[in-house]
Every structure is written in C-alpha cells, then in structure tokens.
ZADO-1210 file (C-alpha; in nm, 4 decimals, padded with zeros to 6 digits):
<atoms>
<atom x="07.3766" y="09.5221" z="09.8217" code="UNK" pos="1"/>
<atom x="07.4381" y="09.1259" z="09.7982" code="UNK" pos="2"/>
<atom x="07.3411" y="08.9297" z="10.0680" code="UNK" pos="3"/>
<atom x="07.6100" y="08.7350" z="10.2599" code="UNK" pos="4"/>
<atom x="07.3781" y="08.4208" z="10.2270" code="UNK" pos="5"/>
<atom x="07.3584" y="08.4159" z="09.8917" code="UNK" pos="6"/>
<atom x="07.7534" y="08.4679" z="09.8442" code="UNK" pos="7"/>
<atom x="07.7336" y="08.1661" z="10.0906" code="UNK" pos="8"/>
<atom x="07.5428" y="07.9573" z="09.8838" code="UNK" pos="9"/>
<atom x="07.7152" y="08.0353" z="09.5831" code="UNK" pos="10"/>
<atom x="08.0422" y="07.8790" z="09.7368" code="UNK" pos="11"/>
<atom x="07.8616" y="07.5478" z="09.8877" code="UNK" pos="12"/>
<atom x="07.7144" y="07.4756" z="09.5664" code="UNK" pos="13"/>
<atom x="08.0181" y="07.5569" z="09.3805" code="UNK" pos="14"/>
<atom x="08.0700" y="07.1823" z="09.1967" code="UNK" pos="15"/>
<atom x="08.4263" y="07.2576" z="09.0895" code="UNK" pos="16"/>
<atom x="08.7463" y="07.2392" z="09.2472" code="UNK" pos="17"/>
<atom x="08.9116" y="07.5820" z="09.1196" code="UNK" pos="18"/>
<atom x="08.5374" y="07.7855" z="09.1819" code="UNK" pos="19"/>
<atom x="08.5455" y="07.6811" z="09.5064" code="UNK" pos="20"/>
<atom x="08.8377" y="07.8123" z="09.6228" code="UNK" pos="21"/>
<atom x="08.8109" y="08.1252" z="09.4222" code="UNK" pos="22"/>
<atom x="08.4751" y="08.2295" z="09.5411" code="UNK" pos="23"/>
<atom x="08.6098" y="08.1894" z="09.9410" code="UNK" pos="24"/>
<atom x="08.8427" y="08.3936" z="09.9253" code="UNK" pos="25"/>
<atom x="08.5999" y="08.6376" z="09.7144" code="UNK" pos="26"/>
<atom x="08.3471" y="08.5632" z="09.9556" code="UNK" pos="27"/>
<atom x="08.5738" y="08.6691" z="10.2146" code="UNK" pos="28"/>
<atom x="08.7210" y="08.9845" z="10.0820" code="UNK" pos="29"/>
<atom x="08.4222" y="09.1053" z="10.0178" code="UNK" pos="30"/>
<atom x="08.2863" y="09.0423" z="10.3649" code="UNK" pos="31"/>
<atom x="08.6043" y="09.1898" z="10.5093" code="UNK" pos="32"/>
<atom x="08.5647" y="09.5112" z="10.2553" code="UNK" pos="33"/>
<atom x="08.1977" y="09.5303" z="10.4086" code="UNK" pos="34"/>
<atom x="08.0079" y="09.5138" z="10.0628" code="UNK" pos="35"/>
<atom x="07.7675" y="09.1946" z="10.1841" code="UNK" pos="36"/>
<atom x="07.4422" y="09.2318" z="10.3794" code="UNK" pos="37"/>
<atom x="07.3317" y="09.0354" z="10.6415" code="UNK" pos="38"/>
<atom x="06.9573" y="09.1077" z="10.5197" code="UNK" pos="39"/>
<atom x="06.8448" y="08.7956" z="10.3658" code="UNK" pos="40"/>
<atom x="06.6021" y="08.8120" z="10.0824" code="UNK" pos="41"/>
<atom x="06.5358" y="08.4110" z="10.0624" code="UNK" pos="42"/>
<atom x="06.4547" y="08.1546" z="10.2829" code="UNK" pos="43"/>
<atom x="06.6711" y="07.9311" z="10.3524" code="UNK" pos="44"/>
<atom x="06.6578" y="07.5835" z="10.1535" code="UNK" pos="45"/>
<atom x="06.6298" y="07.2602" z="10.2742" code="UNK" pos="46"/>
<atom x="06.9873" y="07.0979" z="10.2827" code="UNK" pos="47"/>
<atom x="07.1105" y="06.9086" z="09.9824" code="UNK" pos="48"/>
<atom x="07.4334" y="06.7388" z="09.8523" code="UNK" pos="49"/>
<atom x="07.7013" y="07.0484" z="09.8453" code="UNK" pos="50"/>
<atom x="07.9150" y="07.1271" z="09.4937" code="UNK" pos="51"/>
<atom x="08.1681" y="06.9312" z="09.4410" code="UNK" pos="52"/>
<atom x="08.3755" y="06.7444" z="09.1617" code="UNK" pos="53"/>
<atom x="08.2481" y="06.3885" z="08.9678" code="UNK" pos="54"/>
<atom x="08.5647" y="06.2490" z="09.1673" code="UNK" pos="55"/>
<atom x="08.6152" y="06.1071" z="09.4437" code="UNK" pos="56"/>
<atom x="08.3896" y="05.8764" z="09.3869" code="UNK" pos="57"/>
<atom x="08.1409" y="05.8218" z="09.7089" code="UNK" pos="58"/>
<atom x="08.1414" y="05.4794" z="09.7871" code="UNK" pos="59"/>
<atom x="07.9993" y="05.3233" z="10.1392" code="UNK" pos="60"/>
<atom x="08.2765" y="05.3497" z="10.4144" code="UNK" pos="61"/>
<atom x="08.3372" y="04.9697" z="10.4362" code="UNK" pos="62"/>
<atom x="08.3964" y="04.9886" z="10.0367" code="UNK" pos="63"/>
<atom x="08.7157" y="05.2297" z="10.1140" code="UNK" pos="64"/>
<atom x="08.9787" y="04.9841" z="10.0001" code="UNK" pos="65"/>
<atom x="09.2405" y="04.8843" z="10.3474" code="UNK" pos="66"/>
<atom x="09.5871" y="05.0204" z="10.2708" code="UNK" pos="67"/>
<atom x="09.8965" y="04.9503" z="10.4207" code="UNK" pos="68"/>
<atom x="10.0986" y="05.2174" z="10.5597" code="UNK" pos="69"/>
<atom x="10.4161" y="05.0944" z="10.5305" code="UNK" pos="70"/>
<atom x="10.4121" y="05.1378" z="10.1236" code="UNK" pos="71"/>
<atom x="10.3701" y="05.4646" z="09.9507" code="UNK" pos="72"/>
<atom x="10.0965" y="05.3777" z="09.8459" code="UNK" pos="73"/>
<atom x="09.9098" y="05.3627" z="10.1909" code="UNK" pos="74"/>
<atom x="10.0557" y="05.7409" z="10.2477" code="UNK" pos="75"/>
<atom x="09.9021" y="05.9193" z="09.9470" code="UNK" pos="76"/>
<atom x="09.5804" y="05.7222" z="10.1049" code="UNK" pos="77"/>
<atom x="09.6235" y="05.8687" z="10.4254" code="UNK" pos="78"/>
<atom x="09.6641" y="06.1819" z="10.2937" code="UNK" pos="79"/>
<atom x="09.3723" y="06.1807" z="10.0494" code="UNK" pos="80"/>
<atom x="09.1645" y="06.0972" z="10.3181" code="UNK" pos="81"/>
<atom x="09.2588" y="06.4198" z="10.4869" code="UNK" pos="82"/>
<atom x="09.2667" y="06.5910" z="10.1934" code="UNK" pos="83"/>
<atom x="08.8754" y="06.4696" z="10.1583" code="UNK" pos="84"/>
<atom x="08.8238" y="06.5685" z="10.5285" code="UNK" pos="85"/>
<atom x="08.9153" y="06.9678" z="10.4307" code="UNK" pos="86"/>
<atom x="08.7849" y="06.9733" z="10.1047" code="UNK" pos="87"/>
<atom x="08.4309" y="06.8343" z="10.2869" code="UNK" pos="88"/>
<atom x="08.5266" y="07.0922" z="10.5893" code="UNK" pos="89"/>
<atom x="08.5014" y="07.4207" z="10.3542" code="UNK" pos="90"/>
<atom x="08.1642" y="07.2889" z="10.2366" code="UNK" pos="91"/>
<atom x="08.0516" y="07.2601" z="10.6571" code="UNK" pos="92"/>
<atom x="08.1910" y="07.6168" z="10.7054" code="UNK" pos="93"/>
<atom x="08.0071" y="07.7677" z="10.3969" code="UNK" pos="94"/>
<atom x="07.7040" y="07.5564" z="10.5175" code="UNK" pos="95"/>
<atom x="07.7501" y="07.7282" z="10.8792" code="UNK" pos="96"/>
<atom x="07.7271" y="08.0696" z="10.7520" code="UNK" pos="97"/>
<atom x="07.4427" y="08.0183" z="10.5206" code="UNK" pos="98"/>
<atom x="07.1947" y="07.8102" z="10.6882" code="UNK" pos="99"/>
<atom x="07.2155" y="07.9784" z="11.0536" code="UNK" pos="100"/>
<atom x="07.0292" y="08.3047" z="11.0066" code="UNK" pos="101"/>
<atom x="06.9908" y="08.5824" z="11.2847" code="UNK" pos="102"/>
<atom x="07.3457" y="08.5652" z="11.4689" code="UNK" pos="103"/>
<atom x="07.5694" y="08.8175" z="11.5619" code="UNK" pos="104"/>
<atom x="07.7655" y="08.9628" z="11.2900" code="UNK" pos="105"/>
<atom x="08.1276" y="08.8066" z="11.4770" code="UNK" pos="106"/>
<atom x="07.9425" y="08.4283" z="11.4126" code="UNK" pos="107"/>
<atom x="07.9531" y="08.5281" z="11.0735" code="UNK" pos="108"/>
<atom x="08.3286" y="08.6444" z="11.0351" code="UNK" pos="109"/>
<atom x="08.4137" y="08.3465" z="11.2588" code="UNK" pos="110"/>
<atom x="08.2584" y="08.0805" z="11.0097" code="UNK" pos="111"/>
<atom x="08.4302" y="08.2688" z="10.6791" code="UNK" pos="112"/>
<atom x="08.7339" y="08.2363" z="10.8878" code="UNK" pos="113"/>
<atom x="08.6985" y="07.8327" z="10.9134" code="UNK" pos="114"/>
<atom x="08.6242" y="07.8384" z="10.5315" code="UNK" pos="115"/>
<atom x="08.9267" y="08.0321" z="10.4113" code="UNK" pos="116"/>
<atom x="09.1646" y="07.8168" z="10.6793" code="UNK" pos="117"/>
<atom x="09.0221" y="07.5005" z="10.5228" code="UNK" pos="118"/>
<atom x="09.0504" y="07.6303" z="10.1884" code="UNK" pos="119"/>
<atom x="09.4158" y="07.6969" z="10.2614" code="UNK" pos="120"/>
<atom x="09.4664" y="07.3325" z="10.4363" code="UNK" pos="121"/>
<atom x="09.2900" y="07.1711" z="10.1100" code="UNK" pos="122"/>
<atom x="09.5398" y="07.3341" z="09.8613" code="UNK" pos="123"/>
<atom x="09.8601" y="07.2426" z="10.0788" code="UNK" pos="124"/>
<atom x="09.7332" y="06.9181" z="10.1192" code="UNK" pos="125"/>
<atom x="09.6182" y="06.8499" z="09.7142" code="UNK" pos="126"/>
<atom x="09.9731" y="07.0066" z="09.6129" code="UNK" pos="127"/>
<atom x="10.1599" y="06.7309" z="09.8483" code="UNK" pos="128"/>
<atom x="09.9460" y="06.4528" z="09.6347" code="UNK" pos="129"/>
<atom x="10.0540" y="06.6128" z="09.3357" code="UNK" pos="130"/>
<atom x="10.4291" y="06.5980" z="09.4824" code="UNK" pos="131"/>
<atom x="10.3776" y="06.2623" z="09.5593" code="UNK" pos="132"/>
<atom x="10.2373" y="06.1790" z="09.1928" code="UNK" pos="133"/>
<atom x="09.8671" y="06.1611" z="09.2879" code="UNK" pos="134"/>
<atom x="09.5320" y="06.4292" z="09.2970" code="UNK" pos="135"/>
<atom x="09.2718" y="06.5166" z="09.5012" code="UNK" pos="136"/>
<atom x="09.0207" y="06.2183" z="09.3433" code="UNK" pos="137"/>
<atom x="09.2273" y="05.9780" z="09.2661" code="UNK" pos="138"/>
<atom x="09.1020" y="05.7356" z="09.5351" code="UNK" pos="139"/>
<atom x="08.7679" y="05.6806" z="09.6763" code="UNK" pos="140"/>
<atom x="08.5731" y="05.8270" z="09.9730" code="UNK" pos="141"/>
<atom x="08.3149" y="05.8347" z="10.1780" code="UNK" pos="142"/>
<atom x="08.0095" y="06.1219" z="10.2775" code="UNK" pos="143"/>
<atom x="07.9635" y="06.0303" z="10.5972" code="UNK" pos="144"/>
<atom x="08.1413" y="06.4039" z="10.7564" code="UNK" pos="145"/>
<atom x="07.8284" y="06.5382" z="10.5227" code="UNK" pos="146"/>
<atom x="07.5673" y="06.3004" z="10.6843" code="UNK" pos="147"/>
<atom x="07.6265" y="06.4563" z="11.0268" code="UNK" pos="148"/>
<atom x="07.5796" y="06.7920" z="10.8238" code="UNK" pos="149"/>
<atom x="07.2275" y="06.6840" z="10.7348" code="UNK" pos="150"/>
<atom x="07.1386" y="06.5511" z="11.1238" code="UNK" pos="151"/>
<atom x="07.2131" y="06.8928" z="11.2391" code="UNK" pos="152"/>
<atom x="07.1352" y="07.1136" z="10.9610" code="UNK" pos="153"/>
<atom x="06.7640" y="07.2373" z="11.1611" code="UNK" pos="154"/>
<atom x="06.9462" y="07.4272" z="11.4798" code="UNK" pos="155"/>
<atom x="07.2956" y="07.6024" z="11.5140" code="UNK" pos="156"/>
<atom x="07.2877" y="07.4319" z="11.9116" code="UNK" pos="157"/>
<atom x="07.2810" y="07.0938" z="11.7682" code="UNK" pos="158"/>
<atom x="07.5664" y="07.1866" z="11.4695" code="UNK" pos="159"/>
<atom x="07.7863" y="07.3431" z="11.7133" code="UNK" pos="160"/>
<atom x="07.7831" y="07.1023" z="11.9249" code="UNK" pos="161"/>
<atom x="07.8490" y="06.8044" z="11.7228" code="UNK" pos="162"/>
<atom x="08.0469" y="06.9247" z="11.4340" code="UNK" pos="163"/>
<atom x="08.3325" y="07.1372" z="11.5246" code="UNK" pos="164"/>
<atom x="08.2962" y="06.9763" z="11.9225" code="UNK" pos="165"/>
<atom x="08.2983" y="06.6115" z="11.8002" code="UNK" pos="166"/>
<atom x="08.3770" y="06.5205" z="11.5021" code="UNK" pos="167"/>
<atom x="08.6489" y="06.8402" z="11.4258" code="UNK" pos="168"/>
<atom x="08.7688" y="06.7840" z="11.8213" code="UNK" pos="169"/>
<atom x="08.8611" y="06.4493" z="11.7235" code="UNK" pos="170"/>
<atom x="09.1865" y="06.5496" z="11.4997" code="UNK" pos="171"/>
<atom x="09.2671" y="06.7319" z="11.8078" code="UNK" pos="172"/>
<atom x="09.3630" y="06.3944" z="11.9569" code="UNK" pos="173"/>
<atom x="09.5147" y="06.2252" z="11.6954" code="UNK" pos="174"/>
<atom x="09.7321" y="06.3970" z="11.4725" code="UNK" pos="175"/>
<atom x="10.0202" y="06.4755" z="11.7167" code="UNK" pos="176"/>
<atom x="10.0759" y="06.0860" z="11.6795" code="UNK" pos="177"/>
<atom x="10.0265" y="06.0853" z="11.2838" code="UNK" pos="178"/>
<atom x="10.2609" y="06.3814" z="11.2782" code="UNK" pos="179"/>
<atom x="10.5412" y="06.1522" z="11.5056" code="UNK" pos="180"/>
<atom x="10.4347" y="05.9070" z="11.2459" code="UNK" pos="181"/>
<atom x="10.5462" y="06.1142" z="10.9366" code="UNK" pos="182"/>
<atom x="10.8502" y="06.2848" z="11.0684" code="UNK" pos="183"/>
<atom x="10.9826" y="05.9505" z="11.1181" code="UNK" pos="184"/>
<atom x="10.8853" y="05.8358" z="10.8074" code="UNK" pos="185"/>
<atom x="11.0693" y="06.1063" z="10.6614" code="UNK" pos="186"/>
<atom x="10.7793" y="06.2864" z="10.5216" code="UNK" pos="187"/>
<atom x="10.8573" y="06.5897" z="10.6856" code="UNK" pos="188"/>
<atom x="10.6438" y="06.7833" z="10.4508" code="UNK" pos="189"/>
<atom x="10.3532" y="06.6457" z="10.5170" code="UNK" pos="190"/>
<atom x="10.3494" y="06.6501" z="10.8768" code="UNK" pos="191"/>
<atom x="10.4620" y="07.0403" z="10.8418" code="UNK" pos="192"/>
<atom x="10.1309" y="07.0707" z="10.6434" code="UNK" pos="193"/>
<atom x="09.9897" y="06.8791" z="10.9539" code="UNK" pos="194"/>
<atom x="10.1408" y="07.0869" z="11.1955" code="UNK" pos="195"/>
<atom x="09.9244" y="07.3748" z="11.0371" code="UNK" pos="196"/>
<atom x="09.6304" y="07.2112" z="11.0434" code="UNK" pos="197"/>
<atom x="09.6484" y="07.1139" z="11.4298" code="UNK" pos="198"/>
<atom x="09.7216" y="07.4782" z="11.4947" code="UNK" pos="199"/>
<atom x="09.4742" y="07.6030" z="11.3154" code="UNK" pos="200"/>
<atom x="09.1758" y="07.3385" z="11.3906" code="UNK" pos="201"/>
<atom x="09.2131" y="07.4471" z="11.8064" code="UNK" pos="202"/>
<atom x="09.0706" y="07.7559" z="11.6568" code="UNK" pos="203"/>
<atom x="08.7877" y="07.6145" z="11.4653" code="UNK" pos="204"/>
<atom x="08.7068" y="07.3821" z="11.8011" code="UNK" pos="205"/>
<atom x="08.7036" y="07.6717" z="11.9745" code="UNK" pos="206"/>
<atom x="08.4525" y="07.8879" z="11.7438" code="UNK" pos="207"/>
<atom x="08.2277" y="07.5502" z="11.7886" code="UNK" pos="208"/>
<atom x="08.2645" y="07.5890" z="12.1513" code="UNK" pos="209"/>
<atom x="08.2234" y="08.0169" z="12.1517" code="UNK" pos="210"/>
<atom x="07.8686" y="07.9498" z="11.9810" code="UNK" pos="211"/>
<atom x="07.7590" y="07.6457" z="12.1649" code="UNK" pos="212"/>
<atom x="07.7778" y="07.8146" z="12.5001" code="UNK" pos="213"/>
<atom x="07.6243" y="08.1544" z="12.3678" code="UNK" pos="214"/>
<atom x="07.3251" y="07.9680" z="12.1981" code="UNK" pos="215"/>
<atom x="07.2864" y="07.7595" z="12.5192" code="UNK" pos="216"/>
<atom x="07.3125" y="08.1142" z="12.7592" code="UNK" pos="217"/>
<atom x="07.0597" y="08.2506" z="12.5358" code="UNK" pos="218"/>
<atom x="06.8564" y="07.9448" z="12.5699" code="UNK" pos="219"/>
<atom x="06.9020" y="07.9032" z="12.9657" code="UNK" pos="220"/>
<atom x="07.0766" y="07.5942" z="12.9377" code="UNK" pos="221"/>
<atom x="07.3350" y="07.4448" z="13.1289" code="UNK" pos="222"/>
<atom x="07.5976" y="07.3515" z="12.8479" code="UNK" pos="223"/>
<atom x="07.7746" y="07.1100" z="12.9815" code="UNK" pos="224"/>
<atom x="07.4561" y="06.8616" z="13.0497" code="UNK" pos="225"/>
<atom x="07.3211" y="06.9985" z="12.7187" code="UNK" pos="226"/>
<atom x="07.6486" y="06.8590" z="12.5674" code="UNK" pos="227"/>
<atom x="07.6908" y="06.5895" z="12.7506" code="UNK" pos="228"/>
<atom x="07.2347" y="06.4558" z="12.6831" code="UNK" pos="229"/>
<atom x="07.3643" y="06.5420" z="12.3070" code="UNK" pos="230"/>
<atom x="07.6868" y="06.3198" z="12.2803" code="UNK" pos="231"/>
<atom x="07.5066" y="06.0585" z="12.4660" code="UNK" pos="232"/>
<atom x="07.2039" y="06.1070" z="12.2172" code="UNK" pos="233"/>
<atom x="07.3515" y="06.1135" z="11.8511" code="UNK" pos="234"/>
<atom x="07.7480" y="05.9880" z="11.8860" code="UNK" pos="235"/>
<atom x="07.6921" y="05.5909" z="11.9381" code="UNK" pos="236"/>
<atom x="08.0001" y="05.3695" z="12.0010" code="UNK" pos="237"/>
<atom x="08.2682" y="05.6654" z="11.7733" code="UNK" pos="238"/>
<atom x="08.4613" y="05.7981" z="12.0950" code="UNK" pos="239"/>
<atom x="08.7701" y="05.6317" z="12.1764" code="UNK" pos="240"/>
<atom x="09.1092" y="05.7929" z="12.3616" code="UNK" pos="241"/>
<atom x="09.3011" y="05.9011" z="12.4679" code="UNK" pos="242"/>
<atom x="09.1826" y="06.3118" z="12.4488" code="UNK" pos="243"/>
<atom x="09.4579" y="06.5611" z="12.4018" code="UNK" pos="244"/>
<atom x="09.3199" y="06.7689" z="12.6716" code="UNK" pos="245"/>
<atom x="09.5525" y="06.9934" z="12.6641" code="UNK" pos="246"/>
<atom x="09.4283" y="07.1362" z="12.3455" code="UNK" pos="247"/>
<atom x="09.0811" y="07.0415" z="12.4111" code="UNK" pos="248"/>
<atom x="09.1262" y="07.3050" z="12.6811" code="UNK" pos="249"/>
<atom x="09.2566" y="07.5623" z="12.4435" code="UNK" pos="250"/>
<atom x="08.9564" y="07.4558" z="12.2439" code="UNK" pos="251"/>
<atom x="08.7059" y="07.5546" z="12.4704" code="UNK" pos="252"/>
<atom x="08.6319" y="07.2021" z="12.6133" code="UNK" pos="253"/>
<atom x="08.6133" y="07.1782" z="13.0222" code="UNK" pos="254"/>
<atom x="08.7760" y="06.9587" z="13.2308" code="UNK" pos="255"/>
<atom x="08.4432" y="06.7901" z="13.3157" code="UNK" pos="256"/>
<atom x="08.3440" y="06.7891" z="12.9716" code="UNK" pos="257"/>
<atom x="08.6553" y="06.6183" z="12.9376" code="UNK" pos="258"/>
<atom x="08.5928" y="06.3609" z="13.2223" code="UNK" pos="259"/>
<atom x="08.2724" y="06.2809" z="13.0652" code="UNK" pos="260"/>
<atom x="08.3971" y="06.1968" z="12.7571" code="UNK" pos="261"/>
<atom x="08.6853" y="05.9829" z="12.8596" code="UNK" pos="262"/>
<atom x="08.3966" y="05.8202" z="13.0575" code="UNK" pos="263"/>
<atom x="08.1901" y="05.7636" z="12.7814" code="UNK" pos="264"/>
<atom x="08.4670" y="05.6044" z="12.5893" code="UNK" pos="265"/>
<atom x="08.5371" y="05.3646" z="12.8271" code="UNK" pos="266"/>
<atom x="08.1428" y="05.2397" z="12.8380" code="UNK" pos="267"/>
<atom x="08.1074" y="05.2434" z="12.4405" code="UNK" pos="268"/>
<atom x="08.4464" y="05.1041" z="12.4605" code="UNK" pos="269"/>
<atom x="08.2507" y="04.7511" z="12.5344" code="UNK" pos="270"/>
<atom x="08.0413" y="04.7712" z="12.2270" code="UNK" pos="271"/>
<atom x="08.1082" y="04.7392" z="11.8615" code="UNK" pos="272"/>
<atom x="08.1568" y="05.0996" z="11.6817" code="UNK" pos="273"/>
<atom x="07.9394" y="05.2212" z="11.4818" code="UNK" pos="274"/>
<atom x="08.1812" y="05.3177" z="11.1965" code="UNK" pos="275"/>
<atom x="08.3193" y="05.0767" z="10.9965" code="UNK" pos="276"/>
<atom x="08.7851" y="05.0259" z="10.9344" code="UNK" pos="277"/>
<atom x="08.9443" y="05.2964" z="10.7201" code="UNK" pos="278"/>
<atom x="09.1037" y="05.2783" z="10.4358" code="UNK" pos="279"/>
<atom x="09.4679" y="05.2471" z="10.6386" code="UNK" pos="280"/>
<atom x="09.5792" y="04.9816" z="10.8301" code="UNK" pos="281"/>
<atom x="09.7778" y="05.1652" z="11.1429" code="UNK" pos="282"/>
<atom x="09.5580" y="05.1904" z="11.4489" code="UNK" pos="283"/>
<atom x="09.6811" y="05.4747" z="11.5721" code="UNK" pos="284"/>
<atom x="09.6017" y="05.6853" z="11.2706" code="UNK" pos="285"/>
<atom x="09.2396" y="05.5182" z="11.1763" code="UNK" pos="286"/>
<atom x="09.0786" y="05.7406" z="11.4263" code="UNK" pos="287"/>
<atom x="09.1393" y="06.0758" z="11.2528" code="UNK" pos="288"/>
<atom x="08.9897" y="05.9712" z="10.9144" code="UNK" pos="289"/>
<atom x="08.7202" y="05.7944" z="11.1359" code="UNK" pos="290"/>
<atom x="08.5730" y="06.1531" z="11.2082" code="UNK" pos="291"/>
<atom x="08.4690" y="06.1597" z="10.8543" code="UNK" pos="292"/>
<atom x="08.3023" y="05.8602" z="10.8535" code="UNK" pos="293"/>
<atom x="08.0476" y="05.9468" z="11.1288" code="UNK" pos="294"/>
</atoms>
C-alpha cells in the first residue's frame, strides 16, 4: 500500500500550479477512501525549497515594490499577496503531514484538511486576479512564511506553536478590517472570498492549538509558559494589536495567552520590527501580509 508520506511529498514538491492542486485533492481522497499507510518506508529528508512555479519571482521583502491602495493597481497587490500567503500555506500543510512522523492518525486527517481548505482559498483567490485582469505571478514576493518553515521543521512542538499559533493567528486579527475595507470599496467579491478564509483559518488556528497542547501533555509541559518562553524566544519585534480575541478564543488561544501577547506587543512596541513595509501602503492592512514576511 502507498505510504501517506510519500503521497505527502509528492504534493510539496509538486513545482506546478495545476499538479499541485490536483494531487491534494488526490492525496485527500485517497486518505479519506483509506488506501494510504501510515507505515513509512523512508526517512524523512532534510527540508528544502517546496515545488512551486518560476513565478513569483522571490525577491527580499524590502524589494516588494510599495503600492497604493487607493488605485487598482494596489488591490490586485493586496490580493496577490494573499494569494502568495495560501499558495505558500498548502505547501506548510503538506510539509505538516510529511515531516511529523508517529502522530495519531486524527493529526494526520487534520493537516490534509488545512491543505485542501488552502487549496480551495488559493483557486478563489487566483480566479479574482484573473477577474481583475491579473495571475497568480504576476507581481513579486517574498519566502519569508517558508523561512519560519525551515526554523521549525526539527519538532512538531516548535511548528505548532509558531506557525498556525503566530504567524496563521495573525489574519485572525486583521482581516475583519481588510474585509470593512473591501466592502466599502465595492469589491464585494473579494471580501466574500475573505469572509471564507477568516472562517475557515479559526479552524486551522485551532488544529495548531489541538496539537500544541497534546505534544506539550505528552511532554509534561505547561503550555502556556512553553508558548509564552517560545514567542518570547523566536518572534522578535512582529506582534502588534489589537488581537481579535474573540476568535483567538474560538481558536484555541486562552485568555492569558491572550494577555501575554497584548503584553508583549506593547514592550516590542518600543523597538523597531523586525520585518520590513509591505508592498501596500494602508496601515491597517500591512499587518496581514506581514505574517508572510516573518
């Protein structure tokens, strides 16, 4: 029988657009159908640069040219950027499943969940550029949602944690107010698409959250210092509010995780950030494509 890993790997290395998507949802049918093994006949590789197309083209996150968002122009960037965020989000799911060896069977169904939702946020959000006369490549990017990939790629605890708890947790906060942005706009469409994505993103928070606390139960750890020593460890001068805590809550976060972070925020508040301006000029909405920059 094939392995599940190896199904895995076939879909992070996947370089083109159209494979990708096609071998998720294989991937995931045939996990559903029960015809992939959890028995893994490799070890698992060191972590690399995941499949994907020549374009975007990868550029440092200072060299992602400043758009306005008052021109059309400065919307198709906002939206690529999202775009970039999903397409880059499938590739963290895929990387989830096949890295993290030794789980209970549910971690595994939760992660090919997160793929297939991302794959399905990626195609809405690539059709609306083609509505609005642009692709999925047309405009630069950045790796940096792959970098944190790569600091956390040697222990599910540490991925959990900082991936779907940080930098995924951050979109929590902000698109509500890019969605107010849109509808009165008029881009209604888009921030429909949006509306999807928030809805379904409290879910993938909360899978980060569901495996965080059972590796840190299974480790004796106290999760909340554990998250709180590893925020204050690897996320320098990148949170800023205000925290929808509402949906943090639904997400898995507690309200003295939540305290914490709002305090941290107000003492990195004082320094410079570590990330450098996105590609959009609007304050308010710099902070969701900042998660990809981190």
């Amino acid at each position: 029988m094939p392995t599940l890993f190896d199904a895995a790997a076939h879909c992070l290395t996947a370089s083109t657009i159209d494979a990708k998507l096609v071998l998720t949802q294989q991937t995931a049918q045939a996990w559903h159908n029960g015809t992939l093994s959890l028995v893994a006949t490799d070890a698992v590789s060191p972590i690399s640069a995941p499949g994907r197309p020549a374009r975007p083209i990868l550029v440092a996150p200072e060299a992602v040219p400043r758009r306005s968002l008052r021109t059309k122009v400065g919307w198709i960037a906002l939206i690529h950027a999202i775009t970039h965020i999903e397409f880059n989000a499938i590739n963290l799911a895929w990387d989830a499943v096949y890295r993290f060896r030794n789980l209970p069977e549910s971690y595994y169904s939760d992660w090919i969940r997160v793929a297939t939702e991302e794959a399905y946020h990626f195609h809405l959000l690539r059709q609306r550029l083609q509505d609005l006369g642009s692709d999925y490549g047309n405009l630069p990017a950045h790796d940096g949602l792959w970098e944190m990939a790569i600091r956390t790629a040697a222990d599910p605890l540490l991925r959990m944690a900082l991936v779907p708890r940080v930098l995924e947790a951050r979109g929590l906060d902000v698109t509500p107010g890019i969605i107010r942005k849109l509808q009165q706009a008029g881009d209604h469409q888009t921030a429909a698409i949006l509306e999807i994505i928030l809805h379904d993103e409290i879910g993938h928070v909360a899978i980060g959250s569901r495996w965080f606390h059972h590796l840190c139960t299974q480790r004796g750890l106290d999760a909340e210092l554990t998250f709180r020593n590893l925020v204050r460890r690897y996320i320098t001068g990148q949170i800023s509010g205000p925290l929808h805590r509402a949906a943090r809550q639904q997400a898995g976060f507690s309200p003295a995780e939540l305290d914490e972070l709002e305090r941290l925020g107000t003492q990195k508040s004082a320094v410079p950030p570590a990330t450098s301006p996105c590609p959009v000029q609007d304050e308010s909405l710099q902070s969701y494509t900042r998660r990809s920059k981190r």
